[in-house]
VMD Tcl script that builds the backbone (N, CA, C; Angstrom):
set m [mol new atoms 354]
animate dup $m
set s [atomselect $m all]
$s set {name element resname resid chain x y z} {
  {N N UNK 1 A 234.752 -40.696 49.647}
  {CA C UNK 1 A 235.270 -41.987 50.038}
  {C C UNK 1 A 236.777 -41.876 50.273}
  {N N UNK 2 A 237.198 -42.529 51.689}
  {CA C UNK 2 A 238.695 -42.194 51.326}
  {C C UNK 2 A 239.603 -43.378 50.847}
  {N N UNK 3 A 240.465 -42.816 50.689}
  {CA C UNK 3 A 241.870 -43.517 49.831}
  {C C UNK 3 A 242.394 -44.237 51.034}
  {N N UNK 4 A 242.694 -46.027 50.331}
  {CA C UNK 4 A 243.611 -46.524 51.646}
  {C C UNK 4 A 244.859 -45.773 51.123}
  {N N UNK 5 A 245.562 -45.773 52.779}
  {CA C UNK 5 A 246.592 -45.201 52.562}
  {C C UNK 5 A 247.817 -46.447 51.879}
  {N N UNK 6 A 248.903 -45.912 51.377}
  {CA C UNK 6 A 249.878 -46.841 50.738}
  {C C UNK 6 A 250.853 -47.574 51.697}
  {N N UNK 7 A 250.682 -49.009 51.819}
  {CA C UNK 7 A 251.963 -49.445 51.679}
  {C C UNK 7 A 253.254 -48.977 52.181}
  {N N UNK 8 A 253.889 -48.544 53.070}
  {CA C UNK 8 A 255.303 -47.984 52.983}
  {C C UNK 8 A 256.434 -48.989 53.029}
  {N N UNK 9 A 256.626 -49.402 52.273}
  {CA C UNK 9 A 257.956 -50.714 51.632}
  {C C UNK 9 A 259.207 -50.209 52.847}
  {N N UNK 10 A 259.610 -49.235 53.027}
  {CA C UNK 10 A 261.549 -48.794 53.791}
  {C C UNK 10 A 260.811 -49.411 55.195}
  {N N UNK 11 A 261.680 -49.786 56.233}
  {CA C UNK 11 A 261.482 -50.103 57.610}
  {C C UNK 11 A 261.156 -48.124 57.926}
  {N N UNK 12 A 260.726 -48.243 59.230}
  {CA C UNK 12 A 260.535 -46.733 59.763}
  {C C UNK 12 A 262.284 -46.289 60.380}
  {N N UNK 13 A 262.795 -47.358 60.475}
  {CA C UNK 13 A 264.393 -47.177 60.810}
  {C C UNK 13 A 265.252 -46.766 59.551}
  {N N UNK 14 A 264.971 -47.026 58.479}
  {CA C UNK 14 A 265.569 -46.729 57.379}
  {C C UNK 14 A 265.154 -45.351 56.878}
  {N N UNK 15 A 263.637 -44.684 56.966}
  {CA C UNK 15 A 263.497 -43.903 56.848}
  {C C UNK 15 A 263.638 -42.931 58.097}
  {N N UNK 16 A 263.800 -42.835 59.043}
  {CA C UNK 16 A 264.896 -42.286 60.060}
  {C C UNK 16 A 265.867 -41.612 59.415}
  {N N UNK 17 A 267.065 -42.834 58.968}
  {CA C UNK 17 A 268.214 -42.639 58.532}
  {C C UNK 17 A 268.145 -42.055 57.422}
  {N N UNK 18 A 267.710 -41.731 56.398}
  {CA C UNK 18 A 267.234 -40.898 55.209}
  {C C UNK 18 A 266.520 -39.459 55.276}
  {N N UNK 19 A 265.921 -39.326 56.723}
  {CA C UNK 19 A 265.432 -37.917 57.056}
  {C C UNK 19 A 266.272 -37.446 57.730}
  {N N UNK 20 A 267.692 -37.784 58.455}
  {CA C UNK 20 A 268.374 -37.420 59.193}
  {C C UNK 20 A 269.411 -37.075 58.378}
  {N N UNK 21 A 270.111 -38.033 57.049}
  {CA C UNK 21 A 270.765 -37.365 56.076}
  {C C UNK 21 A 269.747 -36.325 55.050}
  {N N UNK 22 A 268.885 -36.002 54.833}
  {CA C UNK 22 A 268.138 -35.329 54.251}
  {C C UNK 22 A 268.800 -33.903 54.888}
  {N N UNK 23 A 269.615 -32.903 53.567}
  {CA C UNK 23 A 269.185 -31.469 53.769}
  {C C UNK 23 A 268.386 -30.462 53.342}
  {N N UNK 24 A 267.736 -30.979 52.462}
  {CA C UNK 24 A 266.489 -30.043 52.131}
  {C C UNK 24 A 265.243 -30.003 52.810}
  {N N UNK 25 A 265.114 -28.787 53.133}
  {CA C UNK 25 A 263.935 -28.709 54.354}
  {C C UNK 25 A 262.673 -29.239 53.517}
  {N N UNK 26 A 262.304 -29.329 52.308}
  {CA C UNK 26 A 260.958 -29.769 51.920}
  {C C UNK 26 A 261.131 -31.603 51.482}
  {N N UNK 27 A 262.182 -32.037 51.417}
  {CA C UNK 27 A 262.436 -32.870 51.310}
  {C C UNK 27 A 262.402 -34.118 52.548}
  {N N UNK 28 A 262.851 -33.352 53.449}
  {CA C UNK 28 A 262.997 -33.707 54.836}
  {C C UNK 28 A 261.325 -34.152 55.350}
  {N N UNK 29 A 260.719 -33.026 54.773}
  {CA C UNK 29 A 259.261 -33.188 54.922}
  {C C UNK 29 A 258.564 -34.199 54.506}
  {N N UNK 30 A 258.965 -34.101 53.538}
  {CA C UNK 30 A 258.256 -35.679 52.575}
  {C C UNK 30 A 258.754 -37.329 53.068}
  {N N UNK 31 A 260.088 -37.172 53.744}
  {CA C UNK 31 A 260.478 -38.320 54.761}
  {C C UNK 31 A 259.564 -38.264 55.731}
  {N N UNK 32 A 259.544 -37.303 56.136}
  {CA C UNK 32 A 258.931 -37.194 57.532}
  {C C UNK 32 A 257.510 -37.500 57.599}
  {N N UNK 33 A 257.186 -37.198 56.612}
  {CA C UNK 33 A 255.402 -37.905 56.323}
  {C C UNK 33 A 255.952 -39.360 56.193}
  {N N UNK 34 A 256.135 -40.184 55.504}
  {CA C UNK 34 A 256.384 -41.275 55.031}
  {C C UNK 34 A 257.004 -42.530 56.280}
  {N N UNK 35 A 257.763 -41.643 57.190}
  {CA C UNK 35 A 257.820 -41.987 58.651}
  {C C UNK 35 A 256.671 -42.343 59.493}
  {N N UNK 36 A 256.123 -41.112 59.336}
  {CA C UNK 36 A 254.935 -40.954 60.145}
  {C C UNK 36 A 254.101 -42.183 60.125}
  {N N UNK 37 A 253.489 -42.294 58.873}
  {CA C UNK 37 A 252.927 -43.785 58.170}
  {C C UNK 37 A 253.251 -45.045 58.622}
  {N N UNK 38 A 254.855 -44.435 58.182}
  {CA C UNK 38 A 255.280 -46.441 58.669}
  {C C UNK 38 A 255.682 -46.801 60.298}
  {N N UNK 39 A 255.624 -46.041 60.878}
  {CA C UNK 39 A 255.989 -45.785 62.182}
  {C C UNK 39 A 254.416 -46.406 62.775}
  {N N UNK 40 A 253.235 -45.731 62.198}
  {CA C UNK 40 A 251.788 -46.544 63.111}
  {C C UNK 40 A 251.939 -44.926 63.393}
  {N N UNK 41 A 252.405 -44.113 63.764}
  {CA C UNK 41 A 252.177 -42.848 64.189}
  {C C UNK 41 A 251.201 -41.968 63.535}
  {N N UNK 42 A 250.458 -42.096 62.396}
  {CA C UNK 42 A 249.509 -41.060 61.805}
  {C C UNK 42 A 248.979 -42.628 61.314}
  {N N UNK 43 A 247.474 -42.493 60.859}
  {CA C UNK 43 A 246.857 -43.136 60.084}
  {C C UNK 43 A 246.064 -43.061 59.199}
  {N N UNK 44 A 246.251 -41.601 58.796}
  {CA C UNK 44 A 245.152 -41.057 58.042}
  {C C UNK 44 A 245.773 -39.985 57.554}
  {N N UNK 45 A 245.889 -39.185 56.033}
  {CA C UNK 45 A 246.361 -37.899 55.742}
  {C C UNK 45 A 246.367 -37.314 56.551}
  {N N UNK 46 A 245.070 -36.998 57.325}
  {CA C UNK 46 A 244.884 -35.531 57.624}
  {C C UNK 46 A 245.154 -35.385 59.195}
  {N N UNK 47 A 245.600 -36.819 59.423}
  {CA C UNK 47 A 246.637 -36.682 60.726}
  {C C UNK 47 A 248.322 -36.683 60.658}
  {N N UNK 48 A 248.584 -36.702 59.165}
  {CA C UNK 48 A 249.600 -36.479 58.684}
  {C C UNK 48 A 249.980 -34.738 58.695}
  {N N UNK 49 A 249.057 -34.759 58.537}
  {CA C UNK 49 A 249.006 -33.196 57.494}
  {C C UNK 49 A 248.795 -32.101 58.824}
  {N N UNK 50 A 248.134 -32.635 59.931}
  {CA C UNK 50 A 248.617 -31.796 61.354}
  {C C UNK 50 A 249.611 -31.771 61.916}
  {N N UNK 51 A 249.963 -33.522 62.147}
  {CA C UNK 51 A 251.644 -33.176 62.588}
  {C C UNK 51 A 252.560 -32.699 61.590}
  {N N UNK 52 A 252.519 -32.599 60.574}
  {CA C UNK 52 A 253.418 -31.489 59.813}
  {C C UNK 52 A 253.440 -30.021 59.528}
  {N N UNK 53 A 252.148 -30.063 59.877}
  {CA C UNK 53 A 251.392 -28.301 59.397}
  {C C UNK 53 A 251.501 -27.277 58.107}
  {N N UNK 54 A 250.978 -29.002 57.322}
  {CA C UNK 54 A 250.680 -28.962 56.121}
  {C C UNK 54 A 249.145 -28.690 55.545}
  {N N UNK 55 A 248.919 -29.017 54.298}
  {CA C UNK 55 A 247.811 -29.672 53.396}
  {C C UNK 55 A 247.264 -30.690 53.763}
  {N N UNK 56 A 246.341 -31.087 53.563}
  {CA C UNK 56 A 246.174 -32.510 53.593}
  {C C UNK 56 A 246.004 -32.833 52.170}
  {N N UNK 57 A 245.951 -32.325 51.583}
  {CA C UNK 57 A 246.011 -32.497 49.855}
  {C C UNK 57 A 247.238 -32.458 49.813}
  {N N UNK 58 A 248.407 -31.792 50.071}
  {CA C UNK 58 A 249.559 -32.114 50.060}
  {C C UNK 58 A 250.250 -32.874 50.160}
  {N N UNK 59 A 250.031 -34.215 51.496}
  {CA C UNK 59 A 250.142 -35.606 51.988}
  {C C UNK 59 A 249.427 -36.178 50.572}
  {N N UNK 60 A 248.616 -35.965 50.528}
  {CA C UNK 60 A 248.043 -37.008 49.715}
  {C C UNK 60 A 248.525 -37.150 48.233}
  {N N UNK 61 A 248.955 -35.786 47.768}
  {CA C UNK 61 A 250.005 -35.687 46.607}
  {C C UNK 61 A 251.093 -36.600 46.653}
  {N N UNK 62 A 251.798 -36.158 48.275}
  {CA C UNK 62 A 252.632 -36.802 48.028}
  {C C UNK 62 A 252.847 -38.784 48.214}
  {N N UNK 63 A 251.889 -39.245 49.025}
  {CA C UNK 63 A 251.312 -40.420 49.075}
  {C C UNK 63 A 250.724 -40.932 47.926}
  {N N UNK 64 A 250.249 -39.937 46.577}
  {CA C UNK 64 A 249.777 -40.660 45.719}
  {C C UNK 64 A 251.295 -40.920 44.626}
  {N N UNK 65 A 252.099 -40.188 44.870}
  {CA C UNK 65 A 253.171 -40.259 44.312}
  {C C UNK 65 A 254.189 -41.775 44.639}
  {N N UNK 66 A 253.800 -41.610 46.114}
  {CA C UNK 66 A 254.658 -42.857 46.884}
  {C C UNK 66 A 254.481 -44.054 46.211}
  {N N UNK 67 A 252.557 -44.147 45.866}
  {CA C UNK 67 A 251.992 -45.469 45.803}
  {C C UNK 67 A 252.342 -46.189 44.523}
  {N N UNK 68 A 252.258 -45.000 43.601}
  {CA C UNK 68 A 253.160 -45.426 42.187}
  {C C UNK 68 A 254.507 -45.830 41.921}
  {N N UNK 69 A 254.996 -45.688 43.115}
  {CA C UNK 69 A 256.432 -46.730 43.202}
  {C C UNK 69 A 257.735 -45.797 42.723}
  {N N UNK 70 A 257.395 -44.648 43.125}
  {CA C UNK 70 A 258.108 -43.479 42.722}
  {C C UNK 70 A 258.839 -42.721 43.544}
  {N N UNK 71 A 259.326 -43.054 43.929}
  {CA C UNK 71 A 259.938 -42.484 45.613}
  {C C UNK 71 A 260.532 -41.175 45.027}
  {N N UNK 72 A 261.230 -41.137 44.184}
  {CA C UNK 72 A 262.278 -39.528 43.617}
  {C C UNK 72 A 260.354 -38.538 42.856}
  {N N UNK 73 A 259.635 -39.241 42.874}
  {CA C UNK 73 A 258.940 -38.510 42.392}
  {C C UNK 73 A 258.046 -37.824 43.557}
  {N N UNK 74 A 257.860 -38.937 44.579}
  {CA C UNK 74 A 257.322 -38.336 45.829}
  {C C UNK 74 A 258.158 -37.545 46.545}
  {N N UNK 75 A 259.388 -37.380 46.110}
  {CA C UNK 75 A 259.971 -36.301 47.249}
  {C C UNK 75 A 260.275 -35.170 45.842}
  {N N UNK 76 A 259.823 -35.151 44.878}
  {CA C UNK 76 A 259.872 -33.998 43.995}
  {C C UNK 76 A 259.483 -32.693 44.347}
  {N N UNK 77 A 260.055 -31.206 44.144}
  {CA C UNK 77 A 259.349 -30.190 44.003}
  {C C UNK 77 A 259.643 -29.237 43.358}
  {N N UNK 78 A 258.941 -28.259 42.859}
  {CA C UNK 78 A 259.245 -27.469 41.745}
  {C C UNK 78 A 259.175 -25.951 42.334}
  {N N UNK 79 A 260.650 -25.574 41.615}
  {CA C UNK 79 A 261.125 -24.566 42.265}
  {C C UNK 79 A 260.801 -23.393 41.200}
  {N N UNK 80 A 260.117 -22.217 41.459}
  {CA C UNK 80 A 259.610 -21.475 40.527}
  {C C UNK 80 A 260.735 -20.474 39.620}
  {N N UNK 81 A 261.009 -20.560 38.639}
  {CA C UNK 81 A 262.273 -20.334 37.841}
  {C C UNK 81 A 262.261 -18.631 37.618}
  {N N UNK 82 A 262.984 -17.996 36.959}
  {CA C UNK 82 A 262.961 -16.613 36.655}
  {C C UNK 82 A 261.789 -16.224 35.747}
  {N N UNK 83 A 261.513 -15.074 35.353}
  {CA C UNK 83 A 260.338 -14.590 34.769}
  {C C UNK 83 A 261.253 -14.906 33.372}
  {N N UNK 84 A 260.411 -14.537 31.898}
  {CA C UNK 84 A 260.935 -14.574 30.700}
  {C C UNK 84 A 260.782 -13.225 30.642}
  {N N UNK 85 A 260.392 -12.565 30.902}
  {CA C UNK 85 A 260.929 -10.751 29.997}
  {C C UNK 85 A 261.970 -10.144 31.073}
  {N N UNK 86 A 262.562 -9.410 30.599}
  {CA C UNK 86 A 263.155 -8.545 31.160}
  {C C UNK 86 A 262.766 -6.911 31.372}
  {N N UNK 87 A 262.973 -6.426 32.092}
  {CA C UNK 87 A 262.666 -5.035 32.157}
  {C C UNK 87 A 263.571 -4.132 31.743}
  {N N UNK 88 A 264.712 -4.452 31.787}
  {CA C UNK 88 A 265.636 -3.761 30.572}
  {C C UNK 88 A 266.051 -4.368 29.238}
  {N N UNK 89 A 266.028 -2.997 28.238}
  {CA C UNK 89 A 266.251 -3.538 27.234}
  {C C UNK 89 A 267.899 -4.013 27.054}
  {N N UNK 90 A 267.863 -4.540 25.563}
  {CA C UNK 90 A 269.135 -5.404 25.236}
  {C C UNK 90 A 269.911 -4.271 24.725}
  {N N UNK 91 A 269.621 -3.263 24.199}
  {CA C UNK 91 A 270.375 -1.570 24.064}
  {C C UNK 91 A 270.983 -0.817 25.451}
  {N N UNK 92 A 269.912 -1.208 26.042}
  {CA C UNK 92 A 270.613 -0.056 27.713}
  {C C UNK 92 A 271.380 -1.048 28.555}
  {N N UNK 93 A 271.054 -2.411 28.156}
  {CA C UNK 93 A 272.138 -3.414 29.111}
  {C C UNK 93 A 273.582 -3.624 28.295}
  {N N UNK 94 A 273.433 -3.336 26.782}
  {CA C UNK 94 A 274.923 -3.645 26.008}
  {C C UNK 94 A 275.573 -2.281 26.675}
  {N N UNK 95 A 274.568 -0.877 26.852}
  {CA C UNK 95 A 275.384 0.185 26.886}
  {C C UNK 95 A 276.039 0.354 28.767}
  {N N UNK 96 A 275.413 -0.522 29.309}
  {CA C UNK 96 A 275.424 -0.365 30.756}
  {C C UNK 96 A 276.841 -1.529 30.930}
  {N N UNK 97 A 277.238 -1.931 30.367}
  {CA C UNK 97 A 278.613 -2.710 30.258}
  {C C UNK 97 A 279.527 -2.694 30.221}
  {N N UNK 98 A 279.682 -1.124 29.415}
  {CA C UNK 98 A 281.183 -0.805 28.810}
  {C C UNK 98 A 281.414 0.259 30.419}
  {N N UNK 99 A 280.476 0.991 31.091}
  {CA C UNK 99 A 280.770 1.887 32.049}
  {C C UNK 99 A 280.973 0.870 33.482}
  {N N UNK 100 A 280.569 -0.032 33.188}
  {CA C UNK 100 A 280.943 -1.287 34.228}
  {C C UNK 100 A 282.007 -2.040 34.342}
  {N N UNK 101 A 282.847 -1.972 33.226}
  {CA C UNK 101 A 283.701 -2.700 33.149}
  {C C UNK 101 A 285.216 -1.707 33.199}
  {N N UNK 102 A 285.192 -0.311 32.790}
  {CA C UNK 102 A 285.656 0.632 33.122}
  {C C UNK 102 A 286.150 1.307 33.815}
  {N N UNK 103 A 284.539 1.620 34.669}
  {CA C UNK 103 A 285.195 2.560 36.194}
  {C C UNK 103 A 285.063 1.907 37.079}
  {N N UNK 104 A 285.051 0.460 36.908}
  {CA C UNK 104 A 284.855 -0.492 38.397}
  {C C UNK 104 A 283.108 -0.520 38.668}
  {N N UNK 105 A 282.472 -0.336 38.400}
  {CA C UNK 105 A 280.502 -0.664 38.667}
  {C C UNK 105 A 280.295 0.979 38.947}
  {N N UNK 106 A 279.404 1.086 39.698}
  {CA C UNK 106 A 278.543 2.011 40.135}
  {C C UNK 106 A 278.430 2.149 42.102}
  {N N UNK 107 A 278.420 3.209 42.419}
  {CA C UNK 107 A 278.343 2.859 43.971}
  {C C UNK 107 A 277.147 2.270 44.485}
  {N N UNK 108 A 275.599 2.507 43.692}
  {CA C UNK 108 A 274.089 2.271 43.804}
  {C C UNK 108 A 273.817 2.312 42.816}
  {N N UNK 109 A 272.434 1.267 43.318}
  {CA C UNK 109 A 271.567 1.281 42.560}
  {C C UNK 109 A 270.875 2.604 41.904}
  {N N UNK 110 A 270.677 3.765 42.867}
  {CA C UNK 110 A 270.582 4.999 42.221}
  {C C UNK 110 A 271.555 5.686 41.497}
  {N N UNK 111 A 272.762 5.276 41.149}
  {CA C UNK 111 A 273.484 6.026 40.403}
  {C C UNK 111 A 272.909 5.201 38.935}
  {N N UNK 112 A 273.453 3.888 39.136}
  {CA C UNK 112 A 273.168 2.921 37.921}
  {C C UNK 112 A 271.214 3.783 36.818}
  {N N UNK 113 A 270.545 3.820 37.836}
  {CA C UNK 113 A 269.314 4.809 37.635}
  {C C UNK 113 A 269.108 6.180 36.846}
  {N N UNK 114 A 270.009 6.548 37.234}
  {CA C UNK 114 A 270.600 8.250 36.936}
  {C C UNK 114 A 271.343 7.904 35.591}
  {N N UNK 115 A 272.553 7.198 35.830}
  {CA C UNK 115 A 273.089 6.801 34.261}
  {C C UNK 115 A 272.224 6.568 33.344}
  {N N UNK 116 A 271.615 5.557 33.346}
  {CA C UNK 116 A 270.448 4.864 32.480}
  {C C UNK 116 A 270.090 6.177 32.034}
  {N N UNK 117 A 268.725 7.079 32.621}
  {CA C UNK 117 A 268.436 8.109 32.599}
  {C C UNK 117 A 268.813 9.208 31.637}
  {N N UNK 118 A 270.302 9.348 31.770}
  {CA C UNK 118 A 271.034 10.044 31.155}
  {C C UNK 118 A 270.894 9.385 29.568}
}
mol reanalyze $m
mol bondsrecalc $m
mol representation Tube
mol addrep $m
C-alpha cells in the first residue's frame, strides 16, 4: 500500500532559494527532492528517486523524516567516522616521534617502514 506523500509547508520558491544556498552536495539533494514535491514536478517517490538517481527508499527516508516536522532531521546524514583500533602500536608511535621531531620527518613512507623495522 503506498504512503501519501507529505505535505511540503516552504513555497517551491523558498526551497529554490535554500538549494541554491545549499553547499553540501547531499544536502542539496534532499532540497532538491523536497522541490520536486512541492513544485507538482514528481508525485510519487519513485519518480522522485529517478529524477535524482537515487533510492526510492531513500526519498522515502527522507520524506518520512520531512513528515515528522523535522526538516534538520530530513536533511541529516551520517558521515562514517575513523575505525577504533589502530594498526600501530602506542610503543612504535611514542618511538616514531622523537626521530620526527629531530631530523625533520622521513622522505617516505618506505623509509618510515624500514625504521619501524629496524
Amino acid at each position: 500500500m503506498r504512503k501519501k506523500m507529505p505535505t511540503i509547508t516552504e513555497s517551491a520558491a523558498e526551497l529554490v532559494r535554500r538549494l541554491q544556498d545549499e553547499t553540501d552536495g547531499k544536502k542539496r539533494q534532499r532540497w532538491h527532492a523536497l522541490y520536486l514535491v512541492a513544485s507538482g514536478q514528481a508525485r510519487h517517490r519513485q519518480a522522485v528517486a529517478a529524477m535524482l538517481h537515487v533510492h526510492r527508499h531513500s526519498v522515502a527516508a527522507w520524506l518520512a523524516a520531512y513528515a515528522t516536522g523535522r526538516v534538520a532531521q530530513a536533511l541529516r546524514y551520517d558521515v562514517p567516522g575513523p575505525t577504533g583500533s589502530r594498526r600501530i602500536t602506542e610503543t612504535a608511535l611514542t618511538a616514531l616521534k622523537a626521530p620526527w621531531q629531530t631530523s625533520g620527518g622521513f622522505s617516505s613512507y618506505g623509509a618510515i617502514r624500514t625504521w619501524l623495522a629496524a
